[in-house]
KOLMARNU-432742 format. One record per residue: residue number from 1; y, z, x of N, C-alpha, C in turn; chain. Coordinates in steps of 0.001 Angstrom, whole numbers, m for minus. Layout:
resi,nyy,nzz,nxx,cayy,cazz,caxx,cyy,czz,cxx,chain
NUM,Y,Z,X,Y,Z,X,Y,Z,X,A
...
This chain:
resi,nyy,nzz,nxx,cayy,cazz,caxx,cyy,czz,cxx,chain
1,m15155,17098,m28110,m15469,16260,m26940,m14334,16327,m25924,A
2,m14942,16863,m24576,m13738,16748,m23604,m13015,15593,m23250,A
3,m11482,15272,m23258,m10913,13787,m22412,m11615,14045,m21133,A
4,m11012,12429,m20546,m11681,12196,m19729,m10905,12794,m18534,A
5,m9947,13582,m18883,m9032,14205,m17603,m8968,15408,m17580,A
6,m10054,16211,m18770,m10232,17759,m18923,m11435,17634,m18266,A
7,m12243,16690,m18416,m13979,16460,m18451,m14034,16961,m16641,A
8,m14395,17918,m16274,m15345,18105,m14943,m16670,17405,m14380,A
9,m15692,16475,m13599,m17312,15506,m13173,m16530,15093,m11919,A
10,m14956,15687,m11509,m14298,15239,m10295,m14430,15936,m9045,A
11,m14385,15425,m7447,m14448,16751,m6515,m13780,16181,m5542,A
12,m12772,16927,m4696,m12640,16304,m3623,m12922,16645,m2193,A
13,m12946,15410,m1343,m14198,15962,121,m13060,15344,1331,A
14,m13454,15701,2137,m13070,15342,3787,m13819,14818,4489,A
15,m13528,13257,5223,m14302,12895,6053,m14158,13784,7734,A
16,m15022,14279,8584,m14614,14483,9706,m15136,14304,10936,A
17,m14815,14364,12147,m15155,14033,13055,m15564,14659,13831,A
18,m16914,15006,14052,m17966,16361,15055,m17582,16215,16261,A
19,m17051,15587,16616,m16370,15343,18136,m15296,16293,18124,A
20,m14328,16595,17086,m13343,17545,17037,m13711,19068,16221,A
21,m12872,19765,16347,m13234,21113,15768,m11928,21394,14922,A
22,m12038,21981,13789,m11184,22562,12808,m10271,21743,11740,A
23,m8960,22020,11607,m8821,21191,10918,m8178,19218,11398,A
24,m8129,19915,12834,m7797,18274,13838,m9217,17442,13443,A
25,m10350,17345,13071,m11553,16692,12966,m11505,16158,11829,A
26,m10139,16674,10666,m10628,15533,9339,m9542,14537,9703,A
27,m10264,12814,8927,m9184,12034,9405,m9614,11017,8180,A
28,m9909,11880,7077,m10147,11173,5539,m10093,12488,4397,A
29,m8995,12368,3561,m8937,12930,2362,m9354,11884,1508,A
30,m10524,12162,559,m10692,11750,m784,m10904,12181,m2241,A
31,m10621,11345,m3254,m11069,11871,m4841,m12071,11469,m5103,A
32,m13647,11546,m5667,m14207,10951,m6334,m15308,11685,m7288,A
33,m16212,11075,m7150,m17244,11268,m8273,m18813,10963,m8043,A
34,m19957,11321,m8372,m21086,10891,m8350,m21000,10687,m6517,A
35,m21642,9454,m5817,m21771,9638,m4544,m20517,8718,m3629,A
36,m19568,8735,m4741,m18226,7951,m3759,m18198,8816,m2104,A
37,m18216,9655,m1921,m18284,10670,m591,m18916,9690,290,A
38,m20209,9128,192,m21283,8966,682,m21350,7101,761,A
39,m19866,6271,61,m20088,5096,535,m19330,4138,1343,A
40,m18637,5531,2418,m17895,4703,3119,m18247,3870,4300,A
41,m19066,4486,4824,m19740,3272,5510,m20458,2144,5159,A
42,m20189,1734,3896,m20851,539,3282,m20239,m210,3186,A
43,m18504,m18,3591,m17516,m768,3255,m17143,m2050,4464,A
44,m16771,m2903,4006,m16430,m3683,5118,m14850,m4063,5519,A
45,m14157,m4426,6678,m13034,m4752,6935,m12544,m4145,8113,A
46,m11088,m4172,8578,m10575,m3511,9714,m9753,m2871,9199,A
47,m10037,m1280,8814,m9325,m635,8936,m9395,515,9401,A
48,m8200,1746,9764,m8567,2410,10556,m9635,3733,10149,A
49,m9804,4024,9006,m10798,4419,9103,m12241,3972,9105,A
50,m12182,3096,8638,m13864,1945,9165,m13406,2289,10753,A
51,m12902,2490,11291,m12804,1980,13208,m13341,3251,13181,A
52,m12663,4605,13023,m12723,5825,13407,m14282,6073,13194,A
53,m14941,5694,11622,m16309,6196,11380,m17216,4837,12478,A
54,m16636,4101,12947,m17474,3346,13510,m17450,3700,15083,A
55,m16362,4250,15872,m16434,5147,17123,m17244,6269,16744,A
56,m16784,7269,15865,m17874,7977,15553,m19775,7810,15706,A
57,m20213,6876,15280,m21285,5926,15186,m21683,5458,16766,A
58,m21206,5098,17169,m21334,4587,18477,m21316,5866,19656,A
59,m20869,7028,18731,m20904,7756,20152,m22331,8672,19967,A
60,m23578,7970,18518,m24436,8447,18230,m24710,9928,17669,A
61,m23448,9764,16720,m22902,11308,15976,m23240,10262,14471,A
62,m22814,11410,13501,m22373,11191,11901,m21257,11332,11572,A
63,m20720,10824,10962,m19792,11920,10245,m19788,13025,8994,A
64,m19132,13828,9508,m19329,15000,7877,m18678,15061,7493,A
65,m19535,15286,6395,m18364,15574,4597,m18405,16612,4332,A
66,m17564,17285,3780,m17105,18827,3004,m16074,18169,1775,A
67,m16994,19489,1093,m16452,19046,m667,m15417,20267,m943,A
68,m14762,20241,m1511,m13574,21195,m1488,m13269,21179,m3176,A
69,m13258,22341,m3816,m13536,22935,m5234,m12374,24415,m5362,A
70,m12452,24526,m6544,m11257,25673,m6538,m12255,27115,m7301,A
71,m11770,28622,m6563,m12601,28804,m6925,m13691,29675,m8126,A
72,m14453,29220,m8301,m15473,29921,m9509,m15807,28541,m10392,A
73,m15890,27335,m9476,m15568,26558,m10277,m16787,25489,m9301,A
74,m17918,24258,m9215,m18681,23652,m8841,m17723,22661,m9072,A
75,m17589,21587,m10112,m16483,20574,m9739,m14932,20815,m10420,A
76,m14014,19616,m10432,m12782,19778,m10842,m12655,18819,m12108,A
77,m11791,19033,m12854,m11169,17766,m13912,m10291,16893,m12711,A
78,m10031,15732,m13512,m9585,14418,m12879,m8171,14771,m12301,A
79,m7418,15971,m13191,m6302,16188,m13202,m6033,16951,m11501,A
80,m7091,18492,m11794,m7269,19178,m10572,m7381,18220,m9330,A
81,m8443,17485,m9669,m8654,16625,m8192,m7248,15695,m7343,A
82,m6666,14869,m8257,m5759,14489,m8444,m4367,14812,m7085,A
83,m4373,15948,m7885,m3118,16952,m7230,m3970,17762,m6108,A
84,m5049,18187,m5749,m5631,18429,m5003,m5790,17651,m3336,A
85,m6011,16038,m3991,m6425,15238,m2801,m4644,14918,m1998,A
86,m3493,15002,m3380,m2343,14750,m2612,m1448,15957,m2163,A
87,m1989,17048,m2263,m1632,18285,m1506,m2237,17753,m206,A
88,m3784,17608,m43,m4046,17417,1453,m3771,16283,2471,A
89,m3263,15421,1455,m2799,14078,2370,m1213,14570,2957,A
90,m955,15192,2073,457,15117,2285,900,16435,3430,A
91,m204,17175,3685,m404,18475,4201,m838,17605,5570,A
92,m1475,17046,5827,m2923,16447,6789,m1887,14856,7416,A
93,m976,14540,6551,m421,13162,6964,m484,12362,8534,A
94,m34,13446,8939,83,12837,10746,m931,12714,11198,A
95,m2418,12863,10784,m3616,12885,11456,m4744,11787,10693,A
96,m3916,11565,9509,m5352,11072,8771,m5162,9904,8776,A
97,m6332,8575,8390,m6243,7127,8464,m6278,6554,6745,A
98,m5799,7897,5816,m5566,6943,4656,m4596,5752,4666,A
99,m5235,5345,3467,m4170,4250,3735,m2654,4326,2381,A
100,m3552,5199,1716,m2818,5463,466,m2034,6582,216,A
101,m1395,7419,m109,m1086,8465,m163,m1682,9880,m1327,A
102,m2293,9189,m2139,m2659,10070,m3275,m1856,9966,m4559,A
103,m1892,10948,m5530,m1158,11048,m6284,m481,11971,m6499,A
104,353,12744,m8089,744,13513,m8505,1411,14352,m7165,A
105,2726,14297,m6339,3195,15230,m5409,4108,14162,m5239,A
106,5339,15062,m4983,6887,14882,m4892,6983,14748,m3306,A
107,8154,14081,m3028,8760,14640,m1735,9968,13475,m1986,A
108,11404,13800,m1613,12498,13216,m1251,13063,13747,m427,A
109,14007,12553,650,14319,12724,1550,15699,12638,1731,A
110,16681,13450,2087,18198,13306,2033,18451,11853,2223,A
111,18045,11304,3366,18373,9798,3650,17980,8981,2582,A
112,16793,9224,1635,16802,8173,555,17304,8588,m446,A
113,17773,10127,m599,19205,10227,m2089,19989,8800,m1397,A
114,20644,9052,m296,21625,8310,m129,21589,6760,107,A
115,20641,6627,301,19892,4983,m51,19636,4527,m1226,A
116,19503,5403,m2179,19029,5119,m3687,20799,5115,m4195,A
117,21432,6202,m3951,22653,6137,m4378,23942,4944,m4328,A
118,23043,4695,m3181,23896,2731,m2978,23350,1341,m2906,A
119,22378,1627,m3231,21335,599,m3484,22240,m65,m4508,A
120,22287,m1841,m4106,23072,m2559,m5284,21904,m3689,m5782,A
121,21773,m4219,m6744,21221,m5125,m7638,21472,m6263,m6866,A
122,20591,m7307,m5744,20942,m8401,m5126,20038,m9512,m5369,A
123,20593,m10267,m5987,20010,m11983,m6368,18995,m12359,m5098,A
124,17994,m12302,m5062,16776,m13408,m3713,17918,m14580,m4060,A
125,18262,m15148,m2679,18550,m16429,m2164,17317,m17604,m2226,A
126,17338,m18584,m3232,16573,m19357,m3605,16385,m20096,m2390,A
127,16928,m19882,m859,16678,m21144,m170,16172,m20178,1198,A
128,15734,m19065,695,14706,m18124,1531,13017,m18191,1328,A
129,12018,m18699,2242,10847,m18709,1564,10412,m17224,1397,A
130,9997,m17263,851,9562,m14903,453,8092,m14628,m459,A
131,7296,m14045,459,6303,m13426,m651,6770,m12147,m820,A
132,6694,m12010,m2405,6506,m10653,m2277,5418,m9547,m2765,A
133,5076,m8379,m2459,3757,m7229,m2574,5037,m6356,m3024,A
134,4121,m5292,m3760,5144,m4166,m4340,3726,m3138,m3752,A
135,4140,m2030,m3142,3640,m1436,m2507,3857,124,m3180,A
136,3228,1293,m2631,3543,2571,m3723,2672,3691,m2269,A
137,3256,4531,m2921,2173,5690,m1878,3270,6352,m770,A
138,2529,7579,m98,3219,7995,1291,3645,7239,2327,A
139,2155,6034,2524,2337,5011,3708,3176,3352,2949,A
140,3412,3608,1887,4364,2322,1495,5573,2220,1693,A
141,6406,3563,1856,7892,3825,1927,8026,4615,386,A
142,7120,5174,m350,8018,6264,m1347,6909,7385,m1096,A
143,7271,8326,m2051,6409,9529,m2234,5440,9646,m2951,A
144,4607,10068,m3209,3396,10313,m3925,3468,9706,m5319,A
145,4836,10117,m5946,5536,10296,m6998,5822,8540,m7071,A
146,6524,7785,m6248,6547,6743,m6393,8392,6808,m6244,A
147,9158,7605,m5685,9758,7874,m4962,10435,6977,m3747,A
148,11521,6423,m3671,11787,6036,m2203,12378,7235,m875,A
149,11483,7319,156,12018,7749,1044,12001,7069,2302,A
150,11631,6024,2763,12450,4932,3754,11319,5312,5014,A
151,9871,5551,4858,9193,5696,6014,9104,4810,7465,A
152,8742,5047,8573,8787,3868,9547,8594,2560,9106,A
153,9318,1414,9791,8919,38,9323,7401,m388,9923,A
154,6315,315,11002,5666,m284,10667,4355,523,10246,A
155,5049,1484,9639,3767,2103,8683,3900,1488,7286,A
156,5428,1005,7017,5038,297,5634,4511,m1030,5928,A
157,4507,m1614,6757,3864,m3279,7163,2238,m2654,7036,A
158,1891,m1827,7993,91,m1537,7684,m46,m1821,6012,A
159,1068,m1278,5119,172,m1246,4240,861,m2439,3498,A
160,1325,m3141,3607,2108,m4102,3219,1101,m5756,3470,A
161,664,m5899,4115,m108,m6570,4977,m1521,m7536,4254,A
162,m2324,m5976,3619,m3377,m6448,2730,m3953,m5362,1958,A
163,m5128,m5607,1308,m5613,m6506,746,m5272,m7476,m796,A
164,m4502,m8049,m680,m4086,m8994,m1827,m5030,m9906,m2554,A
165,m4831,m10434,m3952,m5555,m11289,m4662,m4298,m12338,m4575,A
166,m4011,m12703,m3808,m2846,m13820,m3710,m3641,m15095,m3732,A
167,m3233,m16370,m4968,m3872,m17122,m4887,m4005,m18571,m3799,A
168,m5280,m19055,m3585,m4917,m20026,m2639,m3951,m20824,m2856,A
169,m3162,m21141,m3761,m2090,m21630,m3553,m979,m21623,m2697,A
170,m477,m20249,m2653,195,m19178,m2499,m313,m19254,m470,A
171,m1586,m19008,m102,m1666,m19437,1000,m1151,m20325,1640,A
172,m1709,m21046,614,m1226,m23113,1207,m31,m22970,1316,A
173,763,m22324,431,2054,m23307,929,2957,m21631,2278,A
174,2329,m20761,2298,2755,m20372,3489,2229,m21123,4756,A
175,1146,m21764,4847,613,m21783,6032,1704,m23602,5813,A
176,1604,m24091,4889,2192,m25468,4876,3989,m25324,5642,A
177,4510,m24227,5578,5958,m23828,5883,5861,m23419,7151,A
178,4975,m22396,8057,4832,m22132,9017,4450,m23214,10373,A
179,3351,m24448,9553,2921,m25576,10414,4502,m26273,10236,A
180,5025,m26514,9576,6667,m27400,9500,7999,m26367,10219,A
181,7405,m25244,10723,8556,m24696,11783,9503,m24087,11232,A
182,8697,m23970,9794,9892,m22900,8682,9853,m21388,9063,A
183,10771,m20474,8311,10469,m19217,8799,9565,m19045,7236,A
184,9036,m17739,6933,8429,m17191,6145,8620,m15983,6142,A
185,8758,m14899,5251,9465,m13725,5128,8456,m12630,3979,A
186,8180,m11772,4476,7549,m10845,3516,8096,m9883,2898,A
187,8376,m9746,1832,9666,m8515,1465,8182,m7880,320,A
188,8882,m6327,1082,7607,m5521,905,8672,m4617,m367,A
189,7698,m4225,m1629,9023,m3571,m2598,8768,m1949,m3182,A
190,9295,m1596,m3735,8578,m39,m4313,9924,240,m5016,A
191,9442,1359,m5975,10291,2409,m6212,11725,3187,m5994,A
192,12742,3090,m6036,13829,3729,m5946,14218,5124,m6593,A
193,14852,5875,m6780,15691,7205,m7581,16449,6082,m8341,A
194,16467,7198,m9703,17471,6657,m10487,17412,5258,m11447,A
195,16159,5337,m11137,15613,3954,m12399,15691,2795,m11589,A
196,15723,2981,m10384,15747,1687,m9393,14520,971,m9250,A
197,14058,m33,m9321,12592,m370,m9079,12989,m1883,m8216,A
198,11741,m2261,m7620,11980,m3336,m6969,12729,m3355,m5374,A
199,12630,m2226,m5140,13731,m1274,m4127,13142,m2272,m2424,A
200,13911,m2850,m1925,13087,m3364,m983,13065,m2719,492,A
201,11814,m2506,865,11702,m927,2111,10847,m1792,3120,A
202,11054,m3061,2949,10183,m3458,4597,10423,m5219,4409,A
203,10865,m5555,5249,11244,m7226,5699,10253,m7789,6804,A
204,9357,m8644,6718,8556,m8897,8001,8697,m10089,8079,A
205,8357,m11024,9224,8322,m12549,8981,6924,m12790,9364,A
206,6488,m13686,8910,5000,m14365,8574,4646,m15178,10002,A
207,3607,m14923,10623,2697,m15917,11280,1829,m16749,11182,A
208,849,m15830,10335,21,m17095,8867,m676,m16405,8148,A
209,m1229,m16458,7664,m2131,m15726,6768,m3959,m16185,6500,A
210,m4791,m14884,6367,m6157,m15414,6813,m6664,m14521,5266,A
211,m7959,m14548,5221,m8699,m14081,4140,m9756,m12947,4621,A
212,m10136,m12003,4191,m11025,m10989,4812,m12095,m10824,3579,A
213,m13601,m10649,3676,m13888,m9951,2848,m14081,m8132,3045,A
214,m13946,m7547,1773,m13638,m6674,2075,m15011,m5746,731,A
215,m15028,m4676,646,m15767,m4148,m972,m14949,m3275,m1552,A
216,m14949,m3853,m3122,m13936,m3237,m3802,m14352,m1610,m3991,A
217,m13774,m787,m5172,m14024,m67,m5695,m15603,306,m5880,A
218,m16624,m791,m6428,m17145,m270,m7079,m18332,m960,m5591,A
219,m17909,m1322,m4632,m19051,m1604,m3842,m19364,m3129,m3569,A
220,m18538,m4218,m4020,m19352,m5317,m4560,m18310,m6029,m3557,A
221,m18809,m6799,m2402,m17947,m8145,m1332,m17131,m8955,m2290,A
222,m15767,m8400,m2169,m14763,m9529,m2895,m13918,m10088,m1819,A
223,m13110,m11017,m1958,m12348,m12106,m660,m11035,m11333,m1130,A
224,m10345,m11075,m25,m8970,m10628,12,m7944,m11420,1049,A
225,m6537,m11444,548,m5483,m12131,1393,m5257,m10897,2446,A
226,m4534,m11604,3567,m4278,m10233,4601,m2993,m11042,5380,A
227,m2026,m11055,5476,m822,m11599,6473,m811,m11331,7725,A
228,m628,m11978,8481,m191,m11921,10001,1272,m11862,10169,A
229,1883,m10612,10761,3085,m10988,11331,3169,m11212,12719,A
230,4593,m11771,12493,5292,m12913,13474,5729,m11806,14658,A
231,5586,m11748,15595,5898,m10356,16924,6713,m11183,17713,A
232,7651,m10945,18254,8626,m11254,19321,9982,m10821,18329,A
233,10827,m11714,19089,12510,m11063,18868,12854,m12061,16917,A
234,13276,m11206,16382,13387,m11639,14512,14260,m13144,14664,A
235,13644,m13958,13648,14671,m14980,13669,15807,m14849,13055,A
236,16852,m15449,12987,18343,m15260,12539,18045,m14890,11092,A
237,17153,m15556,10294,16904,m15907,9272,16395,m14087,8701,A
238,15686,m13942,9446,15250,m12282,9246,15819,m11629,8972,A
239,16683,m11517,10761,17646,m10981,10811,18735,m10425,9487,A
240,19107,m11208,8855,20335,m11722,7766,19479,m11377,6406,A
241,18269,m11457,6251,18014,m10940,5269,17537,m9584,5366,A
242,17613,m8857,6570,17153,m7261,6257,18623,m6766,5979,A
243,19809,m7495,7051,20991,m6719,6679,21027,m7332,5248,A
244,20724,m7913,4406,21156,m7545,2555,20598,m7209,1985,A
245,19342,m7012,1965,18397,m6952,1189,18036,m5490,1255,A
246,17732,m4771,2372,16686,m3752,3069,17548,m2393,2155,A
247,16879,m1735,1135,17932,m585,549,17859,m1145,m316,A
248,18152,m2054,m1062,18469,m2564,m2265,17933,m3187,m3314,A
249,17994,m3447,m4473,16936,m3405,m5771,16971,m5116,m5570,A
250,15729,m6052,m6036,16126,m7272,m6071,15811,m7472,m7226,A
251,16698,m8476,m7619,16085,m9300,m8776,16483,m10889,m8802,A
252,15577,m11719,m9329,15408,m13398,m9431,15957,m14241,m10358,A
253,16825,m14506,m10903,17382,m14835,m12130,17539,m13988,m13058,A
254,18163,m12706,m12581,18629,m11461,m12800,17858,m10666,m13753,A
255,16289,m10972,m13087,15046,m10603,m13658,14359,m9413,m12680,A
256,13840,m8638,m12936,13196,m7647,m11928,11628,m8581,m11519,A
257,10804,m8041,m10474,9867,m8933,m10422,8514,m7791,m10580,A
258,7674,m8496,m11047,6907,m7342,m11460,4944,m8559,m11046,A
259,4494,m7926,m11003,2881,m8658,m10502,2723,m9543,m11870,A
260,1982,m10350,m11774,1171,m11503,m12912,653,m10630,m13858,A
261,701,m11184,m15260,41,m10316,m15673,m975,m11164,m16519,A
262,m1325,m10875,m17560,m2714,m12145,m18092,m2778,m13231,m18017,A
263,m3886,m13935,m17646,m3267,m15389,m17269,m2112,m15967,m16400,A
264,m1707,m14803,m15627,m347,m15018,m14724,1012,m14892,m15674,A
265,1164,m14728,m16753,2325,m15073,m17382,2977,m13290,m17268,A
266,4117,m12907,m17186,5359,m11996,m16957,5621,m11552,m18031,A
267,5668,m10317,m18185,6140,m9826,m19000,7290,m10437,m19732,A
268,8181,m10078,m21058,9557,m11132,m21231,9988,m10421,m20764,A
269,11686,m10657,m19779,12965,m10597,m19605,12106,m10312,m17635,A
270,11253,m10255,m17183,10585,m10077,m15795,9886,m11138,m15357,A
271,9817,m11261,m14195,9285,m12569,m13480,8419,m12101,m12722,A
272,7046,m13434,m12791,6197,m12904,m11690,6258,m13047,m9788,A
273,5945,m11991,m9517,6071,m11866,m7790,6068,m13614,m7588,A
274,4554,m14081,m7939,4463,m15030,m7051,5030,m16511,m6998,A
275,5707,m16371,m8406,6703,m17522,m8581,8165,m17075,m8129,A
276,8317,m15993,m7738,10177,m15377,m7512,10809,m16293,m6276,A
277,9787,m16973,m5442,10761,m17636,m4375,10315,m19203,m4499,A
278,11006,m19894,m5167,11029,m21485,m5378,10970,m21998,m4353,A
279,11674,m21432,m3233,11751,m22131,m1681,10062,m22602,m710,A
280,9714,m21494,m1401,7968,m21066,m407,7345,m22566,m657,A
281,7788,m23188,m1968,6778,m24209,m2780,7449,m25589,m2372,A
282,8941,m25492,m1854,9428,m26833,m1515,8930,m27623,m958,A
């Protein structure tokens, strides 16, 4: 019996845009299976590729798909596809509206050897309010690989931003800090070199936060968190925490922070994201 990562049942396709010609017209690399190709317009939310297939739409076009296979071969294993879809993202980057980067593919950047190489272990200041998202991918700030290489600050905010299962709690008491004239702070995290994790590659401050529905994976309207940032000149408070923080690994009671895990409870000797800033809840 084949695994499920030898098993051929994978392919990957290109969304593109008949308005353009060649390879400027794709502005979607994907992996999937059965008719994933075929359900992106079923999806709901604002993002930029929902916008792109929806100009598309409006200018009373389609969009097309092309399936892409290696060759002598009708589909791929999970593995092929895999490394396939992050060759073309990573090939295609400047043009396309993923939001993710793919998988399996390297890239480091001289500037983040040398960011990883001095990256120091820094305590969160308990009297900072802070959510934090741990983010991964090309458009998060690392590499495919999971990698830090220090991408623009606000290509890691796009993806920093949403869609979260952050609980209403967790709302409340941002929006409760923002109505009281507090600041609010988003520290966006990923991957480092060198066994670094928790690496923090994007500082934003909060305006408020709203709920979107959006469809998951499998098709089905689930409610997602989405943040608003704060636009004008950074408050002091910002300010002071990108110069310590921004480069550097954090940890909370000299715990790494890692997502909820059953029932919300943390792994031992790790803390969960959404309890790491005591301040948010004051």
């Amino acid at each position: 019996m084949e695994s499920k990562s030898s098993a051929r049942s994978s392919y990957v396709y290109l969304l593109k845009d008949p308005r353009l010609s060649g390879k400027d017209s794709i502005f979607y690399v994907g992996k999937g299976s059965g008719q994933r190709a075929r359900t992106h317009e079923l999806e709901s939310g604002d993002t930029a590729k929902l916008r792109r297939i929806a100009e598309i739409r409006e200018a009373g076009l389609e969009v097309q798909i092309e399936y892409l296979t290696l060759s002598g071969t009708s589909l791929l294993n999970e593995e092929q596809a895999f490394s396939m879809e992050a060759a073309l993202i990573w090939a295609l980057r400047e043009q396309l509206t993923n939001a993710s980067g793919g998988n399996h593919l390297s890239f480091v950047s001289d500037r983040s050897l040398e960011i990883s190489a001095n990256a120091k272990q820094i305590e969160l200041d308990q009297s900072y309010p802070v959510v934090l998202v741990w983010v991964k991918g090309i458009f998060g700030g690392t590499s495919l690989a999971g990698d830090f290489i220090g991408v623009p600050h606000e290509v890691v905010w796009e993806n920093s931003r949403g869609y979260w299962t952050h609980s209403r709690g967790i709302c409340e008491a941002i929006d409760k800090k923002i109505a009281q004239g507090d600041t609010v702070l988003l520290f966006s995290l990923t991957n480092g070199l060198r066994g670094r994790v928790n690496v923090v590659n994007g500082i934003f401050e909060l305006s408020g936060v709203h709920r979107e529905n959006v469809k998951n994976g499998k098709g089905v309207d689930v409610e997602r968190v989405v943040f608003d940032k704060r636009e004008g000149e950074p408050s002091q408070l910002a300010t002071e925490a990108a110069a310590k923080y921004l480069g550097n690994e954090l940890v909370v009671d000299g715990k790494v922070c890692c997502a909820p895990g059953r029932h919300g409870v943390a792994p031992e000797g790790q803390i969960s994201m959404p309890r790491a800033s005591r301040a948010l809840y004051a």
